[in-house]
Legacy VTK file of the C-alpha trace (Angstrom):
# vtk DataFile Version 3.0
C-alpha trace
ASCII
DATASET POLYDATA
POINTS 339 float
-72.390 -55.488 61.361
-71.844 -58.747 63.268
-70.951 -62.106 60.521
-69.990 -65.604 61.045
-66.362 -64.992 59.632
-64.642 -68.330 58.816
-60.515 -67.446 59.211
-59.497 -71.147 59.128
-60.095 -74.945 57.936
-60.637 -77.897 60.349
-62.175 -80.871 61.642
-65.746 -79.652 63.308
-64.228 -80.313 66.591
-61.848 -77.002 65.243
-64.624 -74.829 64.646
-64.705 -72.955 67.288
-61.674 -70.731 66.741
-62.099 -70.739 62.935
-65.723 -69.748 62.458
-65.785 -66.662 64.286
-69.143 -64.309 64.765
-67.638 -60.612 65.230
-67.783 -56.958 63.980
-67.015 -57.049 59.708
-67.819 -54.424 57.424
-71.466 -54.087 56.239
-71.166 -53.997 52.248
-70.836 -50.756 50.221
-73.686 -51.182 47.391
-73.157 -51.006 43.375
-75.848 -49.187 41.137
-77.754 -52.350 40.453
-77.190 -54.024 44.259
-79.446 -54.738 46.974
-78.814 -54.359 50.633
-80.649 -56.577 52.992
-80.995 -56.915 56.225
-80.904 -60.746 57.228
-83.473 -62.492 59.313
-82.779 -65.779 58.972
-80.433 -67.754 56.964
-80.376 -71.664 56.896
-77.195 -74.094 56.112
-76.344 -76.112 53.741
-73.729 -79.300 53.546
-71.655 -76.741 50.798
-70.982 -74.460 53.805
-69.592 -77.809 56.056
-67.544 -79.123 53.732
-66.268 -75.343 53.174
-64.831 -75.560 56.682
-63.278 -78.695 56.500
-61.278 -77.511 53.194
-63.549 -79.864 51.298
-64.642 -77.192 48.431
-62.545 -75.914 45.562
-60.997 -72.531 45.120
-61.227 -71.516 48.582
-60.498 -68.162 49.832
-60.163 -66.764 53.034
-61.486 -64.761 55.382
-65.285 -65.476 54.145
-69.116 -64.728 55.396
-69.921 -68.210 54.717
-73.862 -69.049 53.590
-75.916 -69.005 50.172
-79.578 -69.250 52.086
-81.252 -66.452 53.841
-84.687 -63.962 54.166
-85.022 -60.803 54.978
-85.676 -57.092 54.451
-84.294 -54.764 51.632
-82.600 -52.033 53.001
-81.383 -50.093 50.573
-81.357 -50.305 46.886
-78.792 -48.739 44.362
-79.990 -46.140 42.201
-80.425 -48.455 39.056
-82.461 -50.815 40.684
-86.135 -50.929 39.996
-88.702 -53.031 40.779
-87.827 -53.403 44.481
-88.146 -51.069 47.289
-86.914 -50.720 50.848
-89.118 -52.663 53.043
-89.890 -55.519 50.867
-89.950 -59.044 52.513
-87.330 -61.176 49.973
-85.416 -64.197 49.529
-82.144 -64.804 47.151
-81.499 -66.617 44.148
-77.736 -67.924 45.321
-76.759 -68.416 41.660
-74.045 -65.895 40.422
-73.158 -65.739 36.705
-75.185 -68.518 35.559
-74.693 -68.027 32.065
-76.840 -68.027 28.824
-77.179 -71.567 28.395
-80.426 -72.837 30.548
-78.662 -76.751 29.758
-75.439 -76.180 32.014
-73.936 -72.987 34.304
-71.409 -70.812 32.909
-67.481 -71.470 33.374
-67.872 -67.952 35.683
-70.254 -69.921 37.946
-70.376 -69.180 41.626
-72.740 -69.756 44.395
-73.278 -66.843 47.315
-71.420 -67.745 50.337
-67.501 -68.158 48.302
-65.860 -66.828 47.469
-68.733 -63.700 47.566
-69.532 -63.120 51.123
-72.781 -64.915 52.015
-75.885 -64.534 54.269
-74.575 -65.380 57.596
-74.310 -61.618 58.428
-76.550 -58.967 59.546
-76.637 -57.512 55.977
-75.946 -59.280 52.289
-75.305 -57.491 49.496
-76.650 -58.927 45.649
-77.159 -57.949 42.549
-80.853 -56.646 42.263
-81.882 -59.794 39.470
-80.842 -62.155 42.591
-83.847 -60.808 44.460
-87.553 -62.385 44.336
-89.985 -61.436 46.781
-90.834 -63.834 49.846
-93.568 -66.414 48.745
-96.407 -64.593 50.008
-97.733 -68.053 52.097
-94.218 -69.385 54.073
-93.530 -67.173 56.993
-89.441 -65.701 56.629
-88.320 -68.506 58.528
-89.800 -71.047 56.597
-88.730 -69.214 53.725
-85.012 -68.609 54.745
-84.667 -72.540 53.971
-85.935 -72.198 50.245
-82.830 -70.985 47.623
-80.227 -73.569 47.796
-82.224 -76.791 48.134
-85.805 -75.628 46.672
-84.025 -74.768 42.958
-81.513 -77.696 43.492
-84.602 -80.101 44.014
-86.997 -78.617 40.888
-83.975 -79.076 38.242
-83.192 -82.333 39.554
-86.612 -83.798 40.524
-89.083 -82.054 38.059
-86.802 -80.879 34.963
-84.519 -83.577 34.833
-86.261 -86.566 35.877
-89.562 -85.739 34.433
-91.790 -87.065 37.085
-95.154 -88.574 36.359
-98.126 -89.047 38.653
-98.017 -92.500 39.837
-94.064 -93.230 38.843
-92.162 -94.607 41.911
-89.498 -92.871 43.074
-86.700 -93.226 45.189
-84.968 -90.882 47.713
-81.865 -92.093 49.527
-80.780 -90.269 52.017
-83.735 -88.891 53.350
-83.356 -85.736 55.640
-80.785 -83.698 53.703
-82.471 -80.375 52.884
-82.500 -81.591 48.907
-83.777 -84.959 49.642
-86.525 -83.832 52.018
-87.528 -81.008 49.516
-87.512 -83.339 46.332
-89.262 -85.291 48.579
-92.236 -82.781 48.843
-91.775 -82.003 45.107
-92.632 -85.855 44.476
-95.385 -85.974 46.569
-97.076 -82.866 45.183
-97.429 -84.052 41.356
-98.579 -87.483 43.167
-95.652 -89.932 42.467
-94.857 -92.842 44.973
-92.174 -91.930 46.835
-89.816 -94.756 48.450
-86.772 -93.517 50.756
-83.663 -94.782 52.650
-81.960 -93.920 55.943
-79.459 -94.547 58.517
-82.096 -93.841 60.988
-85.436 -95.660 61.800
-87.165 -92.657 62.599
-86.532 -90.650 59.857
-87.423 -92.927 57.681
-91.296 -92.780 59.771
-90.796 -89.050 59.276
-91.453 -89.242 55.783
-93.992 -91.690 55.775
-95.677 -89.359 58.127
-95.404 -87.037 55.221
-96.621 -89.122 52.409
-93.834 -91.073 51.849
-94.851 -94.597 51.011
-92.220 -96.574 52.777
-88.167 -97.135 53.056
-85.561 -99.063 54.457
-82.529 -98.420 56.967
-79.255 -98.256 54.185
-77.490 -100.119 56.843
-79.375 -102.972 55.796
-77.341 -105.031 53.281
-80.496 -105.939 51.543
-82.077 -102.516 51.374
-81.838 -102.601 47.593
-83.743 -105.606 47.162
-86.386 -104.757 49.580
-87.005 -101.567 48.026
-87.520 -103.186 45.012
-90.132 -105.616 46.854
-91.608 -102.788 48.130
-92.774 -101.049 44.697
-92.899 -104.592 43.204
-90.045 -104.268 40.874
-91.505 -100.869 39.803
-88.500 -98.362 40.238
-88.868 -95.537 37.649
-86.544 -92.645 38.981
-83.986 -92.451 41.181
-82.992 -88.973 42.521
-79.647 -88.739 44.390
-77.253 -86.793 46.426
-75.534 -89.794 48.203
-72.928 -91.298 45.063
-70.711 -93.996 46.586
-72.581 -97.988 46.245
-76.328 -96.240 46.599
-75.407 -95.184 42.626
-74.062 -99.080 42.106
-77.001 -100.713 43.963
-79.463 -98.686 42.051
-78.742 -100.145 38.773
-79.893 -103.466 39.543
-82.968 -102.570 40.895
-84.095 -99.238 38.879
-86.641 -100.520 35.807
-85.305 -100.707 31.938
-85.750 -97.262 30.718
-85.489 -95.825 34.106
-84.117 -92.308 34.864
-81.057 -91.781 37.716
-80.657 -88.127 39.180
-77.671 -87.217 40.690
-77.188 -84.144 42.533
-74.314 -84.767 44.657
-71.647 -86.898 46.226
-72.167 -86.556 49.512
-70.548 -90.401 50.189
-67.974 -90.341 47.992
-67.265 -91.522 44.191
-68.851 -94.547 42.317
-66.559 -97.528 43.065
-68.630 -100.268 41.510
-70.393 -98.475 38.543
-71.875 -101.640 36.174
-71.573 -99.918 32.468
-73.685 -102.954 31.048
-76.521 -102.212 33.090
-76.974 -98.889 31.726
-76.806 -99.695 28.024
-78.641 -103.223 28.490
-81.305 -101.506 30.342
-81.662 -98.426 28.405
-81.279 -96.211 31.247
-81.062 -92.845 31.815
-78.396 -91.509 33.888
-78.117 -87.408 34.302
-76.130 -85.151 36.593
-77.547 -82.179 37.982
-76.409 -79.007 40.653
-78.293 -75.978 41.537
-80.328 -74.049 38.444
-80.255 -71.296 35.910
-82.385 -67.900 37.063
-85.305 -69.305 35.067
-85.494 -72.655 37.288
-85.375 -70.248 40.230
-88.463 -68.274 38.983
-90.380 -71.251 38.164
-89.566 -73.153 41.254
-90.778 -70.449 43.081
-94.394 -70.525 40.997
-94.273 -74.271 41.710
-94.016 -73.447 45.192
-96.611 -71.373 45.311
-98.679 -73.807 42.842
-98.806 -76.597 45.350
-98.463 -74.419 48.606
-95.383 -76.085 49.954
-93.603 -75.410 53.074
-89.794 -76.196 53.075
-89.485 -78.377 56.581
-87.354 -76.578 58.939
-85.575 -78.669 61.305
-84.040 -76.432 64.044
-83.563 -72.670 64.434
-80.323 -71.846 66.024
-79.345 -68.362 67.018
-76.296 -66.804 65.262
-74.174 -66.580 68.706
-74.968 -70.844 68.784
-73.713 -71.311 65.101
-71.203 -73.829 66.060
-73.602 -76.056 67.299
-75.875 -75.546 64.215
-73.090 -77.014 62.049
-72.353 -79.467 64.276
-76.192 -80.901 63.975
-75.222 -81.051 60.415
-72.011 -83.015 60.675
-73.696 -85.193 62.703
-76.721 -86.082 60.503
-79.393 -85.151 63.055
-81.481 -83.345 61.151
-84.682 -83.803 59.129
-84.824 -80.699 56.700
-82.973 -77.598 57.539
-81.389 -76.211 60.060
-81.605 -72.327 60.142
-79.973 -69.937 61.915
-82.166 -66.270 63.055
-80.087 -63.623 62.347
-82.201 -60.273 63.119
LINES 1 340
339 0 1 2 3 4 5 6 7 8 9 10 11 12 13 14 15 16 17 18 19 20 21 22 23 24 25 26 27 28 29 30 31 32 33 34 35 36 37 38 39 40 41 42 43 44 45 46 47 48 49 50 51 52 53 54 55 56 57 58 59 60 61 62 63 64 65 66 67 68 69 70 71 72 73 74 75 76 77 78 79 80 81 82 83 84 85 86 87 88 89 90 91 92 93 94 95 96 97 98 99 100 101 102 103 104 105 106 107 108 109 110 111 112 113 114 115 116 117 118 119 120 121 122 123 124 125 126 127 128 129 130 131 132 133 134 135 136 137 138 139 140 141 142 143 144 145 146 147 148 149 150 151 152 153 154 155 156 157 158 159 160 161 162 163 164 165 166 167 168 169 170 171 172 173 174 175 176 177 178 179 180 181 182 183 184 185 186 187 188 189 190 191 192 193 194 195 196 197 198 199 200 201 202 203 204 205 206 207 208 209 210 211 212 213 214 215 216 217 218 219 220 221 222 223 224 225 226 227 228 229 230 231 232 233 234 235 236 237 238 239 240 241 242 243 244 245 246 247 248 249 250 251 252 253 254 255 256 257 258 259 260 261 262 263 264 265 266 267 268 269 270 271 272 273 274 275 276 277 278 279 280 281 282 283 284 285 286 287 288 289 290 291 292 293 294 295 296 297 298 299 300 301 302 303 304 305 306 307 308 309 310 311 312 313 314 315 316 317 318 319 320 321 322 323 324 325 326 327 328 329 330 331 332 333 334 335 336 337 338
């Protein structure tokens, strides 16, 4: 089968010779594994900073990507439930754990050190495997897993959204952002973002969004709280660095911060008095147990949203696909079409 192999770590302007698409193995299957045949699989920032070395425990050669949709193939003789021919997507999540509060010490996501979904064929466990929301099309689909459980835990378990709270979203265009964005939108909270760029920022208010400011502004914080009139009840994050540090003078007593990642780095300036004085609620949150995958799916469904694909890139152009990333250029995700 033909893969995006990665052989070494770089800068982008490396990865070239160490993301290579040739002829790899297609996977042998286990009694309770599923074979499918990839259509399209989308990025994520995990599989950039893989390249650069910035991940833990890597191992190498890899089939780097956790995203995909496509068509089972062939299923081991334990599996049941699932045929050949069956339109899917994949829960990414590998040994989760029994505990539904945190993942297991076992924990891994598909795509590393497991070979992932940038390959003609992926190989899972069969309980990995949901069928293809019946309304998204397998493109829109492919750009689901990662972000679409990520965003439910963070945005709807964690932060416990009510219609009419107002909400912010830094960092608006990230594939978790814009999805938590939609997730927002759907149970009818006001949703506030920032950006880098001017026209992202329209993007979402194009989409519902009711307004947001450039982060390059040194005053963005206090704008934004203008903006919802000093009404800031959740803050849902994937930025860290001084977006965490401004947020705690402008999020409301008894407000609720989400993070999800670090894309900008560590918390240099984190005010410990402004958490206790203002009775705030500060929780951490990555990916989701197999239960937030189910029901983020039915929530999907519930509210008929379509993840926002940015730009389809063909497997043979995956260099350029990761370089759209690196560079921040896109608004949603960027997928690549596979078969």
């Amino acid at each position: 089968m033909r893969a995006a192999v990665l052989h070494k770590l770089g800068d982008i302007s490396e990865l070239n010779n160490n993301l290579i698409v040739e002829d790899f193995p297609a996977p042998e299957l286990g009694p309770d594994e599923v074979l499918i045949k990839v259509k399209y699989a989308a990025l994520n920032h995990r599989d950039l900073f893989i390249t650069k070395g910035l991940y833990s425990k890597i191992k190498l050669p890899v089939i780097l990507g956790s995203d995909c949709s496509g068509i089972i193939e062939q299923c081991g003789e334990q599996v049941s439930g699932l045929n050949p021919g069956d339109e899917v997507i994949i829960d990414p999540s590998i040994n989760w754990g029994n505990s539904e509060e945190h993942q297991s010490a076992e924990y891994q996501i598909l795509g590393l050190p497991q070979n992932g979904t940038l390959a003609e064929f992926v190989k899972v466990t069969s309980g990995n495997v949901f069928p293809k929301p019946a309304h998204l099309t397998l493109e829109e689909a492919s750009s689901l897993p990662l972000v679409g459980v990520t965003a439910y835990r963070a945005a709807v378990l964690k932060a416990r959204l009510k219609e009419g709270d107002n909400v912010l979203i830094p960092g608006i265009g990230g594939g978790v952002a814009v999805m938590a964005m939609q997730y927002c939108l759907a149970m009818n909270a006001n949703v506030y973002v920032t950006s880098g760029a001017e026209e992202k920022i329209q993007t979402a208010v194009s989409l519902g969004a009711k307004g947001g400011m450039n982060y390059k502004d040194d005053d963005w914080a206090a704008k934004i709280k203008e903006m919802t009139n000093g009404k800031l009840d959740v803050m849902i994050d994937g930025s860290g660095s001084d977006t965490i540090a401004k947020s705690l003078d402008i999020i409301s007593y008894g407000g609720t911060i989400v993070s999800y990642g670090a894309t900008n780095g560590s918390v240099k300036d984190f005010d410990l008095r402004r958490v206790f004085w203002k009775q705030l609620k500060v929780l951490g949150s990555t990916m989701g147990s197999p239960k937030d995958f189910a029901d983020m799916l039915a929530f999907v469904e519930k509210y008929n949203i379509v993840p926002i694909v940015d730009k389809v890139f063909e497997l043979s152009d995956l260099c350029s696909a990761f370089k759209r990333m690196n560079d921040s250029d896109q608004f949603g995700k960027i997928v690549v079409k596979i078969g």
